[in-house]
mmCIF file of the N, C-alpha and C atoms, coordinates in Angstrom:
data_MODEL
# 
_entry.id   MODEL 
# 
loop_
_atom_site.group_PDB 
_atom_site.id 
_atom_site.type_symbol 
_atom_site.label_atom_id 
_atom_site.label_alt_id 
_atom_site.label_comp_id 
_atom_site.label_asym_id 
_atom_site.label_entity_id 
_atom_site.label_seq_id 
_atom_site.pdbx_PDB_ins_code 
_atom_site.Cartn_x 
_atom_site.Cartn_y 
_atom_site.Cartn_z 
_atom_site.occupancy 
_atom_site.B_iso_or_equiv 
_atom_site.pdbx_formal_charge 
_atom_site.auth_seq_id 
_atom_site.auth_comp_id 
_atom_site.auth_asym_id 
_atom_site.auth_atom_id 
_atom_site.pdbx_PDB_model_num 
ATOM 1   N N  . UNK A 1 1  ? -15.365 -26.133 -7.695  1.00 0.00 ? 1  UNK A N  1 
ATOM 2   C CA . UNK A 1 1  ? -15.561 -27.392 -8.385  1.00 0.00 ? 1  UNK A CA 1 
ATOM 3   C C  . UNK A 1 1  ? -14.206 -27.996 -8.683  1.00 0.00 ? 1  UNK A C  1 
ATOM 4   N N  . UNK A 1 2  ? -13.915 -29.728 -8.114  1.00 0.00 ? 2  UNK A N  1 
ATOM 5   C CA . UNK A 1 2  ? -12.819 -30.347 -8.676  1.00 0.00 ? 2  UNK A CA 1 
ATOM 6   C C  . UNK A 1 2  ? -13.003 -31.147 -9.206  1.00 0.00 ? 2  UNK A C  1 
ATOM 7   N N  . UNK A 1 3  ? -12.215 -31.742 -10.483 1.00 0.00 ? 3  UNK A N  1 
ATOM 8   C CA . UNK A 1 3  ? -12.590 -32.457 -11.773 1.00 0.00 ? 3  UNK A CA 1 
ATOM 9   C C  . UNK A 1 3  ? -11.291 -33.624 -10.848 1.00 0.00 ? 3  UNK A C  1 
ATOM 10  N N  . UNK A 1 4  ? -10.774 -33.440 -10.266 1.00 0.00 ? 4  UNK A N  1 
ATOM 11  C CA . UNK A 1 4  ? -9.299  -34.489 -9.400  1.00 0.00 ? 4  UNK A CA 1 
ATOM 12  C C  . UNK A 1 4  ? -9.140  -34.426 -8.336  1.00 0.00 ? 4  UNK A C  1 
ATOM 13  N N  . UNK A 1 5  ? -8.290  -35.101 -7.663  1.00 0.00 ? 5  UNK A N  1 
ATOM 14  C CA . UNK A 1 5  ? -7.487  -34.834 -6.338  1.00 0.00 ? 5  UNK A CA 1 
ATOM 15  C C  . UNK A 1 5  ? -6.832  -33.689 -6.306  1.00 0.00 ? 5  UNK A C  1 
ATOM 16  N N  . UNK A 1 6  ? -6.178  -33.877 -7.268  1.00 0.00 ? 6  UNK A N  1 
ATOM 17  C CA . UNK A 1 6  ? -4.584  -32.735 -7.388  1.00 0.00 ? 6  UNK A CA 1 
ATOM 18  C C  . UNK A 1 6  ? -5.472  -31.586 -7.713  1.00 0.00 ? 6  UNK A C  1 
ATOM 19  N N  . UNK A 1 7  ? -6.395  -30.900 -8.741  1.00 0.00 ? 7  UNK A N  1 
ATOM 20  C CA . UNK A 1 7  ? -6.938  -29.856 -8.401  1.00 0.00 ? 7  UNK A CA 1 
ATOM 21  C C  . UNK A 1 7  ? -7.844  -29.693 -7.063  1.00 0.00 ? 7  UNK A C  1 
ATOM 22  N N  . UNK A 1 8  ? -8.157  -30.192 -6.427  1.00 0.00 ? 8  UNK A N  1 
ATOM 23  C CA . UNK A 1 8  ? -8.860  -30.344 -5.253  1.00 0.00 ? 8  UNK A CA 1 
ATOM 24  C C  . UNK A 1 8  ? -8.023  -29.784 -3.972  1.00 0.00 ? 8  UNK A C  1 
ATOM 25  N N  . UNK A 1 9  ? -6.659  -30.617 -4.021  1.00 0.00 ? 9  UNK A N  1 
ATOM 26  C CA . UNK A 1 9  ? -5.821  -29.898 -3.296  1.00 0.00 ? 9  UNK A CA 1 
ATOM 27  C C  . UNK A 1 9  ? -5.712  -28.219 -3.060  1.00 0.00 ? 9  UNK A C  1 
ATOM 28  N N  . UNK A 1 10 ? -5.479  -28.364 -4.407  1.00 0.00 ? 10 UNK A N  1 
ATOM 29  C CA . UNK A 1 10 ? -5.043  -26.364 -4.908  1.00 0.00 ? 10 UNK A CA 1 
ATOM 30  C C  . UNK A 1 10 ? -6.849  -25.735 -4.366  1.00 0.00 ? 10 UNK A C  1 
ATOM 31  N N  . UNK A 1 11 ? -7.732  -26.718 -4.760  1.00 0.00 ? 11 UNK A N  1 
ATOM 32  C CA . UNK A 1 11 ? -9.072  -25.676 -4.268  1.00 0.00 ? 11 UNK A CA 1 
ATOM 33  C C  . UNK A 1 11 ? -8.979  -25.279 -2.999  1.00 0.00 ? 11 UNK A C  1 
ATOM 34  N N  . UNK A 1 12 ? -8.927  -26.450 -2.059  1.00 0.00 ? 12 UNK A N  1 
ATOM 35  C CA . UNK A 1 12 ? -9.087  -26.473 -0.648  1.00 0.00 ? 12 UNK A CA 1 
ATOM 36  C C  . UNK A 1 12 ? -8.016  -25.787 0.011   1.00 0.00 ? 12 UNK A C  1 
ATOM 37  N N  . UNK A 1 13 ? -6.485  -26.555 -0.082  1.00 0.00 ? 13 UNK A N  1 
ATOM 38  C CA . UNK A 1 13 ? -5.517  -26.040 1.252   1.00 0.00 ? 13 UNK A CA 1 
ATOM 39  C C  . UNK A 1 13 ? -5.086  -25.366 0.506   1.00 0.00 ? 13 UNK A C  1 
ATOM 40  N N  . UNK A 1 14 ? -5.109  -24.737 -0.432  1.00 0.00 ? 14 UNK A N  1 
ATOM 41  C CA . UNK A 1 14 ? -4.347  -23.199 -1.180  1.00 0.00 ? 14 UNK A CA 1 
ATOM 42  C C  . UNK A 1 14 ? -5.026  -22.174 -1.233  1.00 0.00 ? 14 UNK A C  1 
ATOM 43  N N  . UNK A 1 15 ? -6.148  -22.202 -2.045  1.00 0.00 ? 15 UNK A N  1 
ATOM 44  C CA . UNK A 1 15 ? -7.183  -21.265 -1.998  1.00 0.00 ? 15 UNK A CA 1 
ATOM 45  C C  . UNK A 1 15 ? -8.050  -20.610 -0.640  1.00 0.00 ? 15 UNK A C  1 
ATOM 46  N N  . UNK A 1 16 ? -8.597  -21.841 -0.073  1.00 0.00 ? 16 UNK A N  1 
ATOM 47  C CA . UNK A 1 16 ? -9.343  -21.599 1.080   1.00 0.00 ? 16 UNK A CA 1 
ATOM 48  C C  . UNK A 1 16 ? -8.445  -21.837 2.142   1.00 0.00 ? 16 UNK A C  1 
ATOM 49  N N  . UNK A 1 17 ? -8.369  -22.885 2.384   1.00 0.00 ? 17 UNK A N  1 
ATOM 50  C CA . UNK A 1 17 ? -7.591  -23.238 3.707   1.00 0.00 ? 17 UNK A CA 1 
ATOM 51  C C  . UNK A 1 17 ? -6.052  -22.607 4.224   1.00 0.00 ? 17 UNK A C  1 
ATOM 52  N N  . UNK A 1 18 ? -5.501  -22.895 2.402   1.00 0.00 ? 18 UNK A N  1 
ATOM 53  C CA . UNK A 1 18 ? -4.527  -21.629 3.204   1.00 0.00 ? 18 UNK A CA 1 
ATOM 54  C C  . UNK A 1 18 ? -4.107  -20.133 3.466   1.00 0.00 ? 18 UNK A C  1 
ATOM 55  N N  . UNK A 1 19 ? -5.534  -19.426 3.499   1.00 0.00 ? 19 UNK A N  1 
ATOM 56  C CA . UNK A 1 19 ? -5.709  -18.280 3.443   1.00 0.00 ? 19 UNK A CA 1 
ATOM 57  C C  . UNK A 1 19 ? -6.600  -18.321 4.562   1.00 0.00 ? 19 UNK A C  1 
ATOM 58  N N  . UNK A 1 20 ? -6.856  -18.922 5.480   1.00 0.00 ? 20 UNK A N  1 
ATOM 59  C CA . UNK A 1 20 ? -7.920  -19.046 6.531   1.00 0.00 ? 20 UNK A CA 1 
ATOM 60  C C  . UNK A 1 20 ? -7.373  -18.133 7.722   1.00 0.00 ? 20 UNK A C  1 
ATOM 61  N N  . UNK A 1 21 ? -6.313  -18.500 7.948   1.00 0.00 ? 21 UNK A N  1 
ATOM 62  C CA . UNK A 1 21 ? -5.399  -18.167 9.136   1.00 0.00 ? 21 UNK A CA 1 
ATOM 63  C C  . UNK A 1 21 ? -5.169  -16.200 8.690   1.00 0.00 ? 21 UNK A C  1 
ATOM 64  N N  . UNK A 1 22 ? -4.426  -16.297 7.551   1.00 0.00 ? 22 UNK A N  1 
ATOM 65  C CA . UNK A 1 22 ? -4.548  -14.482 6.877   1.00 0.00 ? 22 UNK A CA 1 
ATOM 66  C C  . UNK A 1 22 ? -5.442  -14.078 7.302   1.00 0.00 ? 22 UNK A C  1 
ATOM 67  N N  . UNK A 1 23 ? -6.743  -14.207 6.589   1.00 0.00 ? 23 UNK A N  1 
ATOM 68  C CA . UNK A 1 23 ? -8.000  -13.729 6.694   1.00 0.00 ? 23 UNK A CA 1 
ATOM 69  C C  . UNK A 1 23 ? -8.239  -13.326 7.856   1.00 0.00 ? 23 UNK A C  1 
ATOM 70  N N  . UNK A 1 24 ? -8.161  -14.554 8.982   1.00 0.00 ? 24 UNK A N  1 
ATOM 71  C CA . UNK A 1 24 ? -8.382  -14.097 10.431  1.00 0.00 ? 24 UNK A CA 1 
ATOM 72  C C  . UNK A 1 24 ? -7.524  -12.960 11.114  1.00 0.00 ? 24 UNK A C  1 
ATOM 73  N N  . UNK A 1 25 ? -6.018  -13.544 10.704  1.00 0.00 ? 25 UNK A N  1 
ATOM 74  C CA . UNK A 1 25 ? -5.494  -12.197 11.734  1.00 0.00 ? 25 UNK A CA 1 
ATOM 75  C C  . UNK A 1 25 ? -5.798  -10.825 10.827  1.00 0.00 ? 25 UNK A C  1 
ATOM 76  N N  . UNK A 1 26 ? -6.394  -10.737 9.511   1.00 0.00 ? 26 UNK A N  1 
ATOM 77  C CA . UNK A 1 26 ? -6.528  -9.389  8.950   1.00 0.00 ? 26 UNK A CA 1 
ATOM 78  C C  . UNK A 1 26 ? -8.293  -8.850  9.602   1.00 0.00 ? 26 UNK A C  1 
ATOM 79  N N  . UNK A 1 27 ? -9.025  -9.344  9.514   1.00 0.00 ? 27 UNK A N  1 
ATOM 80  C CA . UNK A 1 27 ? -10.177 -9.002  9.919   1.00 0.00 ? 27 UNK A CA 1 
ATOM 81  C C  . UNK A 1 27 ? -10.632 -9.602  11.370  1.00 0.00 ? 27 UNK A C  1 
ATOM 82  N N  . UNK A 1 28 ? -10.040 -10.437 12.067  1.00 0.00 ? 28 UNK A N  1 
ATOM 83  C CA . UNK A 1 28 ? -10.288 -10.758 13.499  1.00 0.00 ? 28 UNK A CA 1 
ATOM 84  C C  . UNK A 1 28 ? -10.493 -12.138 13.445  1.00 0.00 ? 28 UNK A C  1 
ATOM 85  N N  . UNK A 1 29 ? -10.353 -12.631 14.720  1.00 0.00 ? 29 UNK A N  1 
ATOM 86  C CA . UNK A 1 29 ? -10.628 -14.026 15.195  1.00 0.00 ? 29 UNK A CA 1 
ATOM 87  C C  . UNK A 1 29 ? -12.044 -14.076 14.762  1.00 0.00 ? 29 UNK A C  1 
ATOM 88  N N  . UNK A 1 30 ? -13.173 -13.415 14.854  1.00 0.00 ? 30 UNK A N  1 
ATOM 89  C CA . UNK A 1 30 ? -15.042 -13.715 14.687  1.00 0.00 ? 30 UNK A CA 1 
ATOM 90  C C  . UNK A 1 30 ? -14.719 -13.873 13.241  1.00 0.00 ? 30 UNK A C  1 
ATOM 91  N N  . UNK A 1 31 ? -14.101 -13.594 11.901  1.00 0.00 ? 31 UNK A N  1 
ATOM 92  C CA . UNK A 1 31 ? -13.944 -14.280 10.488  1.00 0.00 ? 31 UNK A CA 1 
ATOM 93  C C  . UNK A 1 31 ? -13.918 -15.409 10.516  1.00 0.00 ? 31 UNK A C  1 
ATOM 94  N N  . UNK A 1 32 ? -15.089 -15.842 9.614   1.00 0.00 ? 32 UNK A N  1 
ATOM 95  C CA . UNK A 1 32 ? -15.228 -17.209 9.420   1.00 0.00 ? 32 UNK A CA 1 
ATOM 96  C C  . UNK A 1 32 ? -14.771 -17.922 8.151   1.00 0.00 ? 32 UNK A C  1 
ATOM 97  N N  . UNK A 1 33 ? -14.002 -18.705 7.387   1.00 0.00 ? 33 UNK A N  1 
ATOM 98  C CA . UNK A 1 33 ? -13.618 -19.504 6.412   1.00 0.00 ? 33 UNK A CA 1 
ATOM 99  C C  . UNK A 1 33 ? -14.552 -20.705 6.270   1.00 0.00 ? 33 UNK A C  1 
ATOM 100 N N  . UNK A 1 34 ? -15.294 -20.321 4.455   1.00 0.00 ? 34 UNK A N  1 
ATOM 101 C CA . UNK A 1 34 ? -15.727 -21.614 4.547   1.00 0.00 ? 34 UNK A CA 1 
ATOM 102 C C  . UNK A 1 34 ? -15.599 -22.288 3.275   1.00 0.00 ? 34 UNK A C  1 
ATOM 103 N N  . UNK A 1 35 ? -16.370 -23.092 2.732   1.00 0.00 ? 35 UNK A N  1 
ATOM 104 C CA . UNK A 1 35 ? -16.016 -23.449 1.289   1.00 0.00 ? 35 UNK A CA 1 
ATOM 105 C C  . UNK A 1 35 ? -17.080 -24.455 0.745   1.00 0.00 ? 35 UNK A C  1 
ATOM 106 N N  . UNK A 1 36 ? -17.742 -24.200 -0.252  1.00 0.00 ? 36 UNK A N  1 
ATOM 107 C CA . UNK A 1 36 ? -18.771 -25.223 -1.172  1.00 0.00 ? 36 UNK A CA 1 
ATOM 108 C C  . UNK A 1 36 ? -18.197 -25.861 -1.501  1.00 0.00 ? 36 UNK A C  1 
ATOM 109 N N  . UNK A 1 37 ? -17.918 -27.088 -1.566  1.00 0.00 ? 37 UNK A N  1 
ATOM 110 C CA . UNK A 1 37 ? -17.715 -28.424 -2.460  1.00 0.00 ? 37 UNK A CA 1 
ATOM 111 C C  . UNK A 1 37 ? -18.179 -28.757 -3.709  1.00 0.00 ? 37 UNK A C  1 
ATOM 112 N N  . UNK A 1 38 ? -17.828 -28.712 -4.574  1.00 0.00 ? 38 UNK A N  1 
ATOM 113 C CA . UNK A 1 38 ? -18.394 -30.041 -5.556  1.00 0.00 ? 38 UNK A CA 1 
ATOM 114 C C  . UNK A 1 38 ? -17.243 -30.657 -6.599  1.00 0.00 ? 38 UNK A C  1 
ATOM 115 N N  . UNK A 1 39 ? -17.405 -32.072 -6.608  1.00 0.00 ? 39 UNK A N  1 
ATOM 116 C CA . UNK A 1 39 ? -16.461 -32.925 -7.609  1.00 0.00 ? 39 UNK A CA 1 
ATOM 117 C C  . UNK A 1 39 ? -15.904 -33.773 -6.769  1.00 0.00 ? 39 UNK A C  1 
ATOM 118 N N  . UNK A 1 40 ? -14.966 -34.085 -7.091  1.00 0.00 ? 40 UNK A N  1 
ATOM 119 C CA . UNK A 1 40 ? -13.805 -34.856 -6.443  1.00 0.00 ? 40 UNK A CA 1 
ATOM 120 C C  . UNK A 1 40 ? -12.960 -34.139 -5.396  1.00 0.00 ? 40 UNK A C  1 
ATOM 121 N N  . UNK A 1 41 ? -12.578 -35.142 -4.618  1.00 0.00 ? 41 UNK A N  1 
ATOM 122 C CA . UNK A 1 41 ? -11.591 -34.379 -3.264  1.00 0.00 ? 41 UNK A CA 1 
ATOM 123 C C  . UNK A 1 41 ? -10.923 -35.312 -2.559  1.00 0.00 ? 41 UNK A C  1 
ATOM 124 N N  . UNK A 1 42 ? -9.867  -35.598 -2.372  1.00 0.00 ? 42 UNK A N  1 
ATOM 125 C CA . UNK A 1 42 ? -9.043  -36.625 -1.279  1.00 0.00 ? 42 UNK A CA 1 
ATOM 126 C C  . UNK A 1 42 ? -10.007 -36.036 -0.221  1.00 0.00 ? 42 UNK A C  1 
ATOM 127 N N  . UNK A 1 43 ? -10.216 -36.518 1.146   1.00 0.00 ? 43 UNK A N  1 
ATOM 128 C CA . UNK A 1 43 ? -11.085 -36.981 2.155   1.00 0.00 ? 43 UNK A CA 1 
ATOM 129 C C  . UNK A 1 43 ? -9.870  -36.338 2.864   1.00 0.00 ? 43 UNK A C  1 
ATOM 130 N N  . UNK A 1 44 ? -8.279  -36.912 3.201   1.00 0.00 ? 44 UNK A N  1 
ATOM 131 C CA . UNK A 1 44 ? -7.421  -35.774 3.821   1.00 0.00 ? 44 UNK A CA 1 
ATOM 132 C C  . UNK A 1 44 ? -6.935  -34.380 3.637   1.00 0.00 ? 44 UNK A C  1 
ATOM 133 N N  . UNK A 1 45 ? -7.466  -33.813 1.816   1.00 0.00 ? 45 UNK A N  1 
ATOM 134 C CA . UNK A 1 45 ? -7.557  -32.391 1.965   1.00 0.00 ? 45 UNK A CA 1 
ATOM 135 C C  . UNK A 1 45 ? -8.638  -32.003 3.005   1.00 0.00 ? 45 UNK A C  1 
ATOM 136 N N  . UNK A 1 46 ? -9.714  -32.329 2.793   1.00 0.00 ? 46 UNK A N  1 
ATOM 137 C CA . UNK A 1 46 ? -11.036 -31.870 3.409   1.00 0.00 ? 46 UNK A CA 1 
ATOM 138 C C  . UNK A 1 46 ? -10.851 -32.071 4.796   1.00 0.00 ? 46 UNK A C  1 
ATOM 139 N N  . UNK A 1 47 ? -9.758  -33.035 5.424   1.00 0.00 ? 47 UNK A N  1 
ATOM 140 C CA . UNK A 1 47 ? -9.676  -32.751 6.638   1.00 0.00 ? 47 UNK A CA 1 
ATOM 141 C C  . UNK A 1 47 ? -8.693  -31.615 7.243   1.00 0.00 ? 47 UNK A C  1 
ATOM 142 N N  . UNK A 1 48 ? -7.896  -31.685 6.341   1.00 0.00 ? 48 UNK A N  1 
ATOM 143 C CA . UNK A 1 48 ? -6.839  -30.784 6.843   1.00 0.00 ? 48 UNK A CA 1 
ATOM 144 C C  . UNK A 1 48 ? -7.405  -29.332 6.690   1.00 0.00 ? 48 UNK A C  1 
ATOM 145 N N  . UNK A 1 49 ? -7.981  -28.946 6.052   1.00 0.00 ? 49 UNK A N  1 
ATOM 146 C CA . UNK A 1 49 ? -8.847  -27.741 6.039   1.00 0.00 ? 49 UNK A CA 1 
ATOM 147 C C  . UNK A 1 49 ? -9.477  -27.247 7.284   1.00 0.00 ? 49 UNK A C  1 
ATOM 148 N N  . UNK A 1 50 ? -10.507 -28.428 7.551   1.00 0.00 ? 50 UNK A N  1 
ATOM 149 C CA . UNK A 1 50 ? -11.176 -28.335 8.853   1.00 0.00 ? 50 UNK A CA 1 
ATOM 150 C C  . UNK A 1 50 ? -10.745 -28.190 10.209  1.00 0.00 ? 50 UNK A C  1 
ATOM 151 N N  . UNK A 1 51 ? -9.146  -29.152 9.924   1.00 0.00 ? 51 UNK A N  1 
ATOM 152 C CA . UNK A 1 51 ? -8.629  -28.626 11.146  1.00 0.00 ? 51 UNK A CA 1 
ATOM 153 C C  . UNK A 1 51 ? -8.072  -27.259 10.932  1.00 0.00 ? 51 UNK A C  1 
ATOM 154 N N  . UNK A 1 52 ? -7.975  -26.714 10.141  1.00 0.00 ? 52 UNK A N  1 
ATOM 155 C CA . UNK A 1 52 ? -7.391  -25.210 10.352  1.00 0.00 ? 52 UNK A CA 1 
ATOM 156 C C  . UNK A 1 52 ? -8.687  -23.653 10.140  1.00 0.00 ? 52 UNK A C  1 
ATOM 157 N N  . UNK A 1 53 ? -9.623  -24.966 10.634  1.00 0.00 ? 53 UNK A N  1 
ATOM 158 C CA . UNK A 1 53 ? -11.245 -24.155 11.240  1.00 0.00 ? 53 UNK A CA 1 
ATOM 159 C C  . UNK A 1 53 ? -11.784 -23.477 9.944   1.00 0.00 ? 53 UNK A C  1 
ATOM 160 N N  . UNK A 1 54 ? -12.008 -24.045 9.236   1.00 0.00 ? 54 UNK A N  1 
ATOM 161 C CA . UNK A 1 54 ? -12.816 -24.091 7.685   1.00 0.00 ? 54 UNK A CA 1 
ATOM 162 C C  . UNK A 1 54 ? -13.864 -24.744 7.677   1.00 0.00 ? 54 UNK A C  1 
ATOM 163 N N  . UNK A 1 55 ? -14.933 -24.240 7.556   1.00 0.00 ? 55 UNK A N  1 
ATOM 164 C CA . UNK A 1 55 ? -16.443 -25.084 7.219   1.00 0.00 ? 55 UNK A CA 1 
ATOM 165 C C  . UNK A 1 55 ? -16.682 -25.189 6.282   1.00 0.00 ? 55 UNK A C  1 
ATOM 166 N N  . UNK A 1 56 ? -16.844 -26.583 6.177   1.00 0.00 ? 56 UNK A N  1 
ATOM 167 C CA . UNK A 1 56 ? -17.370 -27.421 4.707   1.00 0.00 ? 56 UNK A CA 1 
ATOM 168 C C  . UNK A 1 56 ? -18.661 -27.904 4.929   1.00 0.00 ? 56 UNK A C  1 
ATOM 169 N N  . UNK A 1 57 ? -19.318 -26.801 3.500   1.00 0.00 ? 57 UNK A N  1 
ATOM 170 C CA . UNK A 1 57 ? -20.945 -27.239 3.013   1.00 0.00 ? 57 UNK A CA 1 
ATOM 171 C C  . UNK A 1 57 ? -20.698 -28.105 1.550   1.00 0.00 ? 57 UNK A C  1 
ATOM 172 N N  . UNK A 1 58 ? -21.237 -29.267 1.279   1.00 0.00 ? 58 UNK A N  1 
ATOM 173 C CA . UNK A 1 58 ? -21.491 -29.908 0.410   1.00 0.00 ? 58 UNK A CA 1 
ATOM 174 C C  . UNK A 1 58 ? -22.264 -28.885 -1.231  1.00 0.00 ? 58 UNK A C  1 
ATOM 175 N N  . UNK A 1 59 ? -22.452 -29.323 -2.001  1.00 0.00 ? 59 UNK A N  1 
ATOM 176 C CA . UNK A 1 59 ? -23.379 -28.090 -2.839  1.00 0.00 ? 59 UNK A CA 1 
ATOM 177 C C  . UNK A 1 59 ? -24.611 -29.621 -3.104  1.00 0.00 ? 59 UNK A C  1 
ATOM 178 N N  . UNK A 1 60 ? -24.290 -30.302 -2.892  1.00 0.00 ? 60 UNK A N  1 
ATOM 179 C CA . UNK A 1 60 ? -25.325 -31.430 -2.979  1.00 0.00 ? 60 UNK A CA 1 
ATOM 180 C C  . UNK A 1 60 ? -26.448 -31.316 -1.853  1.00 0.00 ? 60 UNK A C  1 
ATOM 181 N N  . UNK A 1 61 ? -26.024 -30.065 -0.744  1.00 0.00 ? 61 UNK A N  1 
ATOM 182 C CA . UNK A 1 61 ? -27.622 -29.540 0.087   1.00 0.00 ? 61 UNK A CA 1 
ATOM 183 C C  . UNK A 1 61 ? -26.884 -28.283 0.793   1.00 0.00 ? 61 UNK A C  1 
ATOM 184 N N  . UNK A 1 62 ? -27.407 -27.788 0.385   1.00 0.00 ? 62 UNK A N  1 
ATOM 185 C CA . UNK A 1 62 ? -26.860 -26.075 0.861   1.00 0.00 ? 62 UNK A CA 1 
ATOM 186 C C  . UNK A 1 62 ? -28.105 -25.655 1.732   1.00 0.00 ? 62 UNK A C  1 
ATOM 187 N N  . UNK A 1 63 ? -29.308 -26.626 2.622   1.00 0.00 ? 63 UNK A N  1 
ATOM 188 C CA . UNK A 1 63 ? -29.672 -26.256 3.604   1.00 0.00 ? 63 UNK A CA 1 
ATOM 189 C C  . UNK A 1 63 ? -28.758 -26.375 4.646   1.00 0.00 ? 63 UNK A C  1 
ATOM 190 N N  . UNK A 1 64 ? -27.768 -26.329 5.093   1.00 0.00 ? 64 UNK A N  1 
ATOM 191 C CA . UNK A 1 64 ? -26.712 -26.040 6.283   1.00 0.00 ? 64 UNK A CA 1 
ATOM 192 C C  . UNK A 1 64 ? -26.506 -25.024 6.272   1.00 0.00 ? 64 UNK A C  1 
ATOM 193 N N  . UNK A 1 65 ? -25.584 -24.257 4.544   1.00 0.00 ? 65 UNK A N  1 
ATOM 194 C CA . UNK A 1 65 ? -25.608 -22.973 4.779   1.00 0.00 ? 65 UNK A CA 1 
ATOM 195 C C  . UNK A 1 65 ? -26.479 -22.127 4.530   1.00 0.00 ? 65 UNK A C  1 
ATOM 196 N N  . UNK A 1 66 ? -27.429 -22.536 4.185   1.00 0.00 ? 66 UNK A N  1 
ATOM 197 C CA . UNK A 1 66 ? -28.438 -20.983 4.217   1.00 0.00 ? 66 UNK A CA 1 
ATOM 198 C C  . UNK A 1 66 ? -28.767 -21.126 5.637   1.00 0.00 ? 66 UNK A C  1 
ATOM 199 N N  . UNK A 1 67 ? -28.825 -22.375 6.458   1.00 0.00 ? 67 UNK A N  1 
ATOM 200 C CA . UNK A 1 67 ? -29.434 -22.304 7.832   1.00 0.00 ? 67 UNK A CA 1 
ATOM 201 C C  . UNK A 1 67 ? -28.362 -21.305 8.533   1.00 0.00 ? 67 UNK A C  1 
ATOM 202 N N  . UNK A 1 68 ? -27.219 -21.430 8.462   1.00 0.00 ? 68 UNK A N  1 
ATOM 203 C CA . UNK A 1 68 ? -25.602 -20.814 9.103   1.00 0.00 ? 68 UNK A CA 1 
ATOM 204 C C  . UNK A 1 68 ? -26.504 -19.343 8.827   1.00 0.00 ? 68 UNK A C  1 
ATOM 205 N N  . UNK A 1 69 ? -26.501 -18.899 7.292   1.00 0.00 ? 69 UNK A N  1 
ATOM 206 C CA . UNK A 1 69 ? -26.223 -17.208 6.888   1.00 0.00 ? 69 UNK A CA 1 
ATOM 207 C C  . UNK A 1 69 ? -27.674 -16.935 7.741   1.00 0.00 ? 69 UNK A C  1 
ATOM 208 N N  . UNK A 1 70 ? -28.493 -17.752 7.938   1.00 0.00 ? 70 UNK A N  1 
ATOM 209 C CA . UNK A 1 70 ? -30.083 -17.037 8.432   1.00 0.00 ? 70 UNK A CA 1 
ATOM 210 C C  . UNK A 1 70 ? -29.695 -16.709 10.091  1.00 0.00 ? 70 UNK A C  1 
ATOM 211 N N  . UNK A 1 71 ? -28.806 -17.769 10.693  1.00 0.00 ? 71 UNK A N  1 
ATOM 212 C CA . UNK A 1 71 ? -28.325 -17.735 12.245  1.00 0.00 ? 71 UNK A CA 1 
ATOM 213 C C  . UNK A 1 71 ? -27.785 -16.666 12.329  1.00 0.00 ? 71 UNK A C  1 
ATOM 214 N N  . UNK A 1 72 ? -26.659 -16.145 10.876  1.00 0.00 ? 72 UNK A N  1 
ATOM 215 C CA . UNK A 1 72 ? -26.105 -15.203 12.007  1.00 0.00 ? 72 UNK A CA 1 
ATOM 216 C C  . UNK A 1 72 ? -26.121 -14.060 11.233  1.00 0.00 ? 72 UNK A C  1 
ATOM 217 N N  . UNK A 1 73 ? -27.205 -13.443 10.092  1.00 0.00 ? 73 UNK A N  1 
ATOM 218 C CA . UNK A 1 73 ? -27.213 -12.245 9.457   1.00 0.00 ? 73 UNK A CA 1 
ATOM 219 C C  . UNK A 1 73 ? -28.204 -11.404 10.583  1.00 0.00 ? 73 UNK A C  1 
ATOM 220 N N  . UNK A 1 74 ? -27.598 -10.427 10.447  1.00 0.00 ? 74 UNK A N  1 
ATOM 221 C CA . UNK A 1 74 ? -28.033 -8.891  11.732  1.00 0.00 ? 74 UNK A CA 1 
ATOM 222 C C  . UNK A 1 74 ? -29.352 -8.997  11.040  1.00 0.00 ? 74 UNK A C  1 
ATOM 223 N N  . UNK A 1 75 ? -30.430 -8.504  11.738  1.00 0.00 ? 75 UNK A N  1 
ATOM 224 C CA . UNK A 1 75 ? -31.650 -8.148  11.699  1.00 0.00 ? 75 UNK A CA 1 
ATOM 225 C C  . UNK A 1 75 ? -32.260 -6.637  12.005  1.00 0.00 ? 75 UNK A C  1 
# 
């Protein structure tokens, strides 16, 4: 959740986004980075995220990701 831009920043390309790339080379290229939204957000954090292969679900409909976790949880 961001109450600003400037915390929005720190949510997205610090927290998530810039730990996307780590994550991967520690557990493999198939690690996926993603991130719930809600509040405020500059529109170029949220892109710059994405380009560094981060999926963004809204929390305003989290049928995307439950559709994602149902696609790809083992059976």
């Amino acid at each position: 959740m961001s109450n600003g831009p400037k915390n929005g920043w720190k949510r997205v390309n610090r927290e998530v986004g810039g730990k996307a790339e780590t994550w991967r080379g520690t557990f493999g290229s198939r690690a996926l980075s993603g991130l719930v939204l809600a509040g405020v957000f500059d529109l170029s954090y949220i892109k710059t995220a994405q380009d560094a292969g981060v999926i963004i679900f809204w929390e305003r409909d989290l049928t995307p990701l439950r559709d994602f976790v149902e696609a790809t949880a083992t059976r």
